[in-house]
N, C-alpha and C positions, 0 to 999 in steps of 0.2 A: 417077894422080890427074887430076882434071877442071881445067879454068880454075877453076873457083869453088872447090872446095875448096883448089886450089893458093893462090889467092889471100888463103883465111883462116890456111891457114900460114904465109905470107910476113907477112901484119898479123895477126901473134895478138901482138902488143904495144897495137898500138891497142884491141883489143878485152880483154883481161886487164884493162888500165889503165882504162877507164872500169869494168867489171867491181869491179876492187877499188877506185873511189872511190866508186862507189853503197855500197859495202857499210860504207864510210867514213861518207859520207853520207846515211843511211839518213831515209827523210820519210815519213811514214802518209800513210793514203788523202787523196784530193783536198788535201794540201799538199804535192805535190810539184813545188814551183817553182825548185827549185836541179836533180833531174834533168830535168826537162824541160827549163830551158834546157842544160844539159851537152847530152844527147840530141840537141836541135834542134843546136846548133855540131858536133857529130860529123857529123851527119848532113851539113849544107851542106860541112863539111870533104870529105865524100867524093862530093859532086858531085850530090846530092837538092835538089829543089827543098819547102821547107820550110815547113808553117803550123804558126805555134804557135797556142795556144787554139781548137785546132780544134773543131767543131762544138757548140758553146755552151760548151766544157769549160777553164776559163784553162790544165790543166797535159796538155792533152790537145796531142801533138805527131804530124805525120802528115809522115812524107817521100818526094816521088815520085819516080819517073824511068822517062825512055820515051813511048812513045803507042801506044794502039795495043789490041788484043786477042792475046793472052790477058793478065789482068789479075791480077795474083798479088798475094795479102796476105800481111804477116806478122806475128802480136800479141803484141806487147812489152808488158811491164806494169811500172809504176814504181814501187809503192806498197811499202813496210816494214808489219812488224806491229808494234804496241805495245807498249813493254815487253821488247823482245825486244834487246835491246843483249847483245854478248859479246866477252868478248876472243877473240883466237885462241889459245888454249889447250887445254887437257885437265882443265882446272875451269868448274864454273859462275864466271863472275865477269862484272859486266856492266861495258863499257867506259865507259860513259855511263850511273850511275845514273836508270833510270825512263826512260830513252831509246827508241828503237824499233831494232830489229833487222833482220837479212834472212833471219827463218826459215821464209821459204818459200823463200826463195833468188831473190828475181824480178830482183835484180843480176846475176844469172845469166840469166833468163830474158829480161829486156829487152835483155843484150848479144848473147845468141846468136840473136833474130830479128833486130836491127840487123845484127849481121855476119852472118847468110845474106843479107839483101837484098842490103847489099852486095856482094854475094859473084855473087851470082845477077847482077849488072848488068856486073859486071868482065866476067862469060863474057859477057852477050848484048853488052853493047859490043865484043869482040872478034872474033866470031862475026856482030856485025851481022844480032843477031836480033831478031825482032818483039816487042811486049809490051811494059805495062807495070808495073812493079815500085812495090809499096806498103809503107812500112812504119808502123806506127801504133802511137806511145807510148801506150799505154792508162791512165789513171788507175784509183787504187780496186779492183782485182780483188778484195781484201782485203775488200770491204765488197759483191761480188759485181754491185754496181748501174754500173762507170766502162762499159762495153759497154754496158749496157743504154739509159743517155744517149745515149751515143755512136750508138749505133740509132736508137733514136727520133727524133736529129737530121739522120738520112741516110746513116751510115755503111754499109761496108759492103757496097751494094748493087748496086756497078759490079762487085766480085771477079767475079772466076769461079773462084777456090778460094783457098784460105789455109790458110798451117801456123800451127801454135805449137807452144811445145817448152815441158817442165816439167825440172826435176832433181828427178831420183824415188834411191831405193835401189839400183833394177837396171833396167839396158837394155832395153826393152819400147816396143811401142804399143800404149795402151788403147783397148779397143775395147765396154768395157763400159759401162755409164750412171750419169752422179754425179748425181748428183739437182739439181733445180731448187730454190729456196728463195724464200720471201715474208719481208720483214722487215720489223717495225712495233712501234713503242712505244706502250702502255696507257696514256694519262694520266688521274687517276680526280684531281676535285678535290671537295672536301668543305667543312664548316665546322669551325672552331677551336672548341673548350671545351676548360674546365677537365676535365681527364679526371677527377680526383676528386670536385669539389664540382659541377660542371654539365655532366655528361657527357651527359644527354638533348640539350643542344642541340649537343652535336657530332656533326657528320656525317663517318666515319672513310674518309677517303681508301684509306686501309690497307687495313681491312677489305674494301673495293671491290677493292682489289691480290689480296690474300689470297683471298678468295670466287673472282675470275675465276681463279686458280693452279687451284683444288680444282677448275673445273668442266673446267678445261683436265684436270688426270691422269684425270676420266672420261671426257674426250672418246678420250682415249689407247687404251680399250676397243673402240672402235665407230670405228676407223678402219683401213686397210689396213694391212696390213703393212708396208708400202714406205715406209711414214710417220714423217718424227721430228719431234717438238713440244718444243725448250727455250727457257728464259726466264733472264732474270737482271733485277735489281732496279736499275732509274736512279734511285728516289727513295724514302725509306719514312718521313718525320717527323723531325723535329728531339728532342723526348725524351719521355718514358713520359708523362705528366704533361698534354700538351699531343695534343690529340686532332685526328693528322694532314690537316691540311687538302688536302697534294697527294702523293700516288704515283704513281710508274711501273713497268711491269714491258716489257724487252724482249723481242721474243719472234720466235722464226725457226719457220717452220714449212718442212717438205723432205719431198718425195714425189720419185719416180721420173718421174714425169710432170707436164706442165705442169696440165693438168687435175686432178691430185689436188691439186697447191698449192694452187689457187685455191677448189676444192673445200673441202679442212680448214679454211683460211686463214677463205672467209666463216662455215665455222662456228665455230671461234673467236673472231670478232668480236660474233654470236650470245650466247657464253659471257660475254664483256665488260659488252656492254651487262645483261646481267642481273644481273651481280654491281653494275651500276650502278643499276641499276633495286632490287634489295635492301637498296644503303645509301642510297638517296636521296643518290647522289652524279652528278656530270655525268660525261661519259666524251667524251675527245679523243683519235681513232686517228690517228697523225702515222709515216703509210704511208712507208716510205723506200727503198722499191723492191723486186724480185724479179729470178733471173733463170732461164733455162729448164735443164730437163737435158740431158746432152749427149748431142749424136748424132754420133758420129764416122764419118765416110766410110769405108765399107770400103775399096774402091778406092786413095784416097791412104795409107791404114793399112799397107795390103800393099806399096805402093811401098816407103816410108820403111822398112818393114821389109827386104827388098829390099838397099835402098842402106846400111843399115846393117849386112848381111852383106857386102855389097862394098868398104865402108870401113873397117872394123873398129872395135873396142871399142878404148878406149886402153888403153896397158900403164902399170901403177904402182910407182912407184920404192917401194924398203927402205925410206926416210922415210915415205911416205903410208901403206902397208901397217901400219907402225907405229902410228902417228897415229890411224888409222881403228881399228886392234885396240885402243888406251887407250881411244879415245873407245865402242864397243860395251861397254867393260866397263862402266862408266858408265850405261846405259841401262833402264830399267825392263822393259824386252821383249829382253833380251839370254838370256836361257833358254829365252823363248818360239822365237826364231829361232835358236838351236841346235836347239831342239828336230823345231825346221821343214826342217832341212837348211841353212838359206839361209849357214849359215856353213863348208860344208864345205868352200868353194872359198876361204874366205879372207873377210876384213872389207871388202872392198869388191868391188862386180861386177865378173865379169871376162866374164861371157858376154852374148849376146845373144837375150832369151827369147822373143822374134816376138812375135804375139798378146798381147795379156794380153787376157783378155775377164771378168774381176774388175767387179764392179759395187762403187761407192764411195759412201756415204753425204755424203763431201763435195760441195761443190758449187763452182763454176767458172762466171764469166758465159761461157765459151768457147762456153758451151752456146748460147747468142743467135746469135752465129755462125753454127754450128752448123746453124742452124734460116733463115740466109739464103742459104748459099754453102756448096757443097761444102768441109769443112775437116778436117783430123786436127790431134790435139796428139799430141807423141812425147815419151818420156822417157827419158833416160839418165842413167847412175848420177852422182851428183855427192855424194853422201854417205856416211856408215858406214852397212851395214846393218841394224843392231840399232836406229837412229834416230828416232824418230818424226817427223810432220809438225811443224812449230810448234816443235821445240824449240830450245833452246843449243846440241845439237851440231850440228844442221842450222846454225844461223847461223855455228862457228866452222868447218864444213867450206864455207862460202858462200864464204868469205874466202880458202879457200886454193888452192893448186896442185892440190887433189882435185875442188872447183868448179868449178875452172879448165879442167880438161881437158876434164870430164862435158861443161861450156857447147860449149866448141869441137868437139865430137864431133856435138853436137846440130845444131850452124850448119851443116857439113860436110851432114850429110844435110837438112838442110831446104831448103840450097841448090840441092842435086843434085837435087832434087825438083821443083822449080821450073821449073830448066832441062828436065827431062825432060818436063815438061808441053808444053813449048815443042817439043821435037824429036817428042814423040810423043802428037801433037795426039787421037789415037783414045783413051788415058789420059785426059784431060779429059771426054772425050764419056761417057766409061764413066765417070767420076766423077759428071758432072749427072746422067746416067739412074738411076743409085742416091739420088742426094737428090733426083730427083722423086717416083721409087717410096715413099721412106721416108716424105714429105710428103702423099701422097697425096692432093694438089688443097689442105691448108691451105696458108694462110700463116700468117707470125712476126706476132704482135700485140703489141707492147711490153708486158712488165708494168708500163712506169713512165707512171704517166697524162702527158697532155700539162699540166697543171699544177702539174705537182711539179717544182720548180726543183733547182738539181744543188747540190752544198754549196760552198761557195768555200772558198780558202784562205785561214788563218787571218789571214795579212798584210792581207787585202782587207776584212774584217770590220771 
């Protein structure tokens, strides 16, 4: 074992323990003012120099150590999804009716870049080696725009490479592209009538809703492949009777590329305005940011894969083995992945799959990133793998000793990566030269204009 990984063996209490209070105290996007300050006290506990509300963001925490070049990041994320509350169990049951949960698992994901950095500073402080070490509580990943702020206000830009790490179903680094995404709400406002007896003088918000849906599944026909367009409804009238004066429809638009976003996205808005233009209704586009698709560094991809045949995959006890085979039976896609093989080795990963070069229709602000500094994100197993993204099992395997492990597996090599930057400074060099190639003379251009202010937490409102 290295200094740094030795070091996350010796504090894998400190890190389990914030791990399973996040998952305690689970906060949605941009209200996460109870992990942020947790994060920021861990952090100055282990010897970072600490900002909280970092770059216009109140739950945005960033903590340093060092001086110096080579400049390593690593992106923690704080945010819970909604609604997603679970006991630790082998039933659905939410612990916290209507609460939020951690079924993407980022309790996980924010403890295991915290402990590589620190992890990564324990060896260069012993070693008395150069560099300096970042790590940045990201808000909002959930809402794919806390990076993109974060950008826009300077973030970022001093790296010279950066990990991040996810808990996926099996040990892999992707190396494939999650698409980028535009997100914005349709506000269509209209006039009141009697819908029965004075219905000419109403002007039907709805219908404005409805019109722009219909023009939106045509637009579906005459766009790329690569493209996904859904929506869901913020506001549709109060009752039949009463001829809606205000609608909204949400709507994400996701292509492979940043260019196809921006591309559907303005014709969409096309689509809007004319559904406005047919009810004689007004139209309000209350744009709430995009961010780009990812481009993961070959170079650090291959390392981390590398260091995670050198470290090994964790071994799992009769209990978890257990746990993880109840919770697969349970799962809607528990046939599909027999069918796949992926259960032949057992209900949880045991190997380690190099590559994965899988293209994912989800999206990830990692991609911003991505698009400024050489970065990879890594994934190892921290769930059953019959499990979907977003589910209950994902949140009660978040919570457990299966989490638990997947997290400290991920710290271990993301640390060892870090320092191998440092010792093997010609890896670095080969990492820029692939993200100049890839960029080919552009640069990152925020999708979040400079007057779109960031959301505050609900206490501040």
């Amino acid at each position: 074992m290295s200094i740094a990984t030795d070091y996350i063996s010796r504090n894998a209490d400190i890190f389990t323990d914030l791990a399973r209070w996040m998952w305690e105290n689970p906060e949605i996007s941009y209200d996460e003012t109870k992990t942020a300050a947790k994060t920021a006290r861990i952090l100055e506990e282990l010897g970072f120099r600490v900002e909280t509300g970092a770059y216009g963001l109140p739950t945005c925490v960033v903590g340093r150590w060092g001086s110096g070049h080579p400049v390593i990041g690593f992106l923690g994320e704080l945010d819970a999804l909604p609604g997603m509350s679970q006991k630790l169990q082998l039933t659905k049951e939410a612990a916290v009716e209507g609460a939020p949960g951690q079924a993407c698992g980022h309790n996980l994901l924010n403890t295991a870049c915290l402990a590589a950095a620190a992890a990564a500073k324990a060896e260069m402080e012993e070693r008395n080696l150069p560099g300096t070490i970042v790590f940045y509580g990201c808000p909002a990943e959930e809402q794919v725009t806390g990076k993109g702020f974060m950008a826009r206000n300077g973030a970022f830009y001093d790296l010279d490479a950066a990990y991040s790490w996810h808990g996926n179903r099996f040990n892999e680094v992707p190396v494939g592209t999650y698409v980028g995404v535009n997100s914005a709400v349709f506000h269509f406002k209209g006039r009141t009538a009697h819908a029965g007896g004075d219905p000419h003088n109403g002007r039907s918000a709805l219908d404005a809703a409805e019109l722009m849906n219909v023009g939106a599944n045509y637009l579906r026909e005459h766009v790329t492949s690569d493209v996904r367009i859904h929506y869901s409804y913020k506001e549709t009238g109060t009752a039949p009777n009463i001829v809606p004066d205000r609608a909204g429809v949400w709507y994400y638009v996701r292509a492979m590329t940043r260019d196809a976003v921006e591309d559907t996205y303005n014709r969409l808005v096309k689509v809007a305005q004319g559904a406005a233009l047919m009810t004689e209704t007004e139209l309000d586009v209350e744009f709430l940011g995009g961010c780009y698709n990812t481009m993961p560094n070959e170079v650090l991809s291959r390392q981390c894969c590398d260091l995670m045949e050198a470290i090994g995959a964790p071994v799992w006890t009769k209990e978890e083995i257990e746990f993880a085979e109840a919770l697969n039976k349970t799962c809607p896609q528990y046939e599909e992945c027999a069918d796949k093989g992926y259960l032949d080795d057992g209900p949880l990963h045991t190997k380690l799959n190099g590559l994965s070069k899988t293209d994912s229709f989800g999206s990830t602000d990692v991609g911003d990133v991505e698009h400024i500094v050489p970065c990879t994100m890594i994934c190892t197993a921290t769930y059953n793998i019959a499990a979907s993204g977003h589910s209950w099992q994902v949140t009660a395997c978040a919570g457990s000793s299966i989490g638990f492990k997947g997290m400290l597996f991920g710290a271990r090599v993301m640390a060892a990566a870090a320092v191998e930057l440092i010792d093997r400074p010609e890896l670095l060099e080969a990492a820029k030269k692939e993200f100049d190639e890839k960029m080919k003379g552009r640069r990152y251009i925020c999708p979040i204009p400079d007057g779109l202010a960031a959301p505050q937490p609900a206490a501040a409102k």
